[in-house]
C-alpha atoms as one frame of an Amber mdcrd trajectory, in Angstrom:
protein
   0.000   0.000   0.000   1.361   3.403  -0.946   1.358   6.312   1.304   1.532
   9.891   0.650   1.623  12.358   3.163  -2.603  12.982   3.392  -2.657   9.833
   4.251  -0.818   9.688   7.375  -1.732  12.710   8.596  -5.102  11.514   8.114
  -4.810   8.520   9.927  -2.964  10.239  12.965  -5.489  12.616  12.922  -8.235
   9.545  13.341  -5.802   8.145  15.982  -5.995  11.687  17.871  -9.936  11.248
  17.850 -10.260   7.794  18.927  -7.934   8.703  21.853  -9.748  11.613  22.930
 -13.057   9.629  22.422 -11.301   7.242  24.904  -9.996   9.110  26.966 -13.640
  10.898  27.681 -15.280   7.949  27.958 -12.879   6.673  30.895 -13.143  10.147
  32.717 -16.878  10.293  32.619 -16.837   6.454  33.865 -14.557   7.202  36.648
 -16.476  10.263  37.344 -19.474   8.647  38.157 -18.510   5.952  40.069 -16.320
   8.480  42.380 -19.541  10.570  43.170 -21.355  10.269  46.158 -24.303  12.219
  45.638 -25.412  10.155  43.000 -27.458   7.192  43.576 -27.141   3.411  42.933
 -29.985   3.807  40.057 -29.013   7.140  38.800 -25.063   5.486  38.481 -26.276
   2.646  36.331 -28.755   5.079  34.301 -25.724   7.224  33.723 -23.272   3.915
  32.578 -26.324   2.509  30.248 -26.013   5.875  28.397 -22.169   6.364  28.021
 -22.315   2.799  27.111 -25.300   2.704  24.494 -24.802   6.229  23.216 -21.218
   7.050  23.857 -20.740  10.358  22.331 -23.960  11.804  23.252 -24.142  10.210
  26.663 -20.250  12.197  27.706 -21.758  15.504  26.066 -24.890  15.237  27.843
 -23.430  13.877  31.468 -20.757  17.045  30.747 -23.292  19.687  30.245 -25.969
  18.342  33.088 -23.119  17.186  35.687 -23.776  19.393  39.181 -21.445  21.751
  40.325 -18.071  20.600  42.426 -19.295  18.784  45.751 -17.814  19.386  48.835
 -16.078  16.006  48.277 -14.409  17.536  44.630 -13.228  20.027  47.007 -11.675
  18.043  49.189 -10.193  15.765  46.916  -8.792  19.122  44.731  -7.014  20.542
  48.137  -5.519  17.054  49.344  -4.119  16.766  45.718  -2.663  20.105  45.785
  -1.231  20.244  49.447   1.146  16.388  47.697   1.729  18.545  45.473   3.276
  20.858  47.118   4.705  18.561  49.640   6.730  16.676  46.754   8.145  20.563
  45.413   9.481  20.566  48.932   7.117  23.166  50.297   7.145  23.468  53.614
   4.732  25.447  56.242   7.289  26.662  58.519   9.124  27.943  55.318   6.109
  29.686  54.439   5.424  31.075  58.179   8.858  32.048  58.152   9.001  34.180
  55.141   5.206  35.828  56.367   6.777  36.672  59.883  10.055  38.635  57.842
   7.541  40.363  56.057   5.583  41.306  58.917   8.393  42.650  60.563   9.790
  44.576  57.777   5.936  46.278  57.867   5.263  44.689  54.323   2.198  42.646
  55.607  -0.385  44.070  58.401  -1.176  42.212  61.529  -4.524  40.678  60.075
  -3.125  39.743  56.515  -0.127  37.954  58.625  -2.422  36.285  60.591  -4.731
  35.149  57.978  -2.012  34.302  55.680  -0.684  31.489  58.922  -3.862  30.163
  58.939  -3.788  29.576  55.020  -0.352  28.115  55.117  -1.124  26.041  58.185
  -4.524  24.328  56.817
């Protein structure tokens, strides 16, 4: 088979899709299962779509998902705090550097105090 260069690019361009597609359809699954407000029944309703419509069942669970829970929240701030744990951040360092600034008058007594309590939660 002979290939010229439309050809390729088309076929990495089909690649590109059906990874995305994939890609989609394993976030959406995960997302459901990870929810907790979402019901035994309303879970499986949710999996019968993606599964029987897949395109139009991860554009419609995308557009009608609710808002981040409380849980979303939680999960986003323990994720960030390894994050900064593993870039060596540290909440002494950070106390630290407020306390300098508060003493070089940079940083009034209620922003240094409610920048401690940010650093330290």
């Amino acid at each position: 088979m002979d290939w010229d260069f439309g050809d390729v690019l088309l076929t990495m361009l089909a690649f590109f899709f059906w990874f995305l597609f994939i890609w989609m359809f394993i976030a959406a699954f995960a997302d459901i299962f990870r929810r907790e407000d979402l019901s035994g029944w309303a879970k499986a309703g949710w999996i019968v779509l993606l599964v029987v419509l897949p395109l139009l069942g991860i554009l419609i669970y995308m557009i009608v998902r609710p808002k981040m829970t409380e849980q979303d929240k939680r999960m986003l701030t323990e994720l960030q705090e390894q994050q900064r744990r593993a870039a060596g951040y540290s909440a002494a360092d950070e106390i630290d550097k407020l306390a300098r600034l508060h003493a070089e008058g940079k940083l009034t007594a209620e922003e240094f105090a409610q920048l401690k309590q940010r650093a330290m939660a």
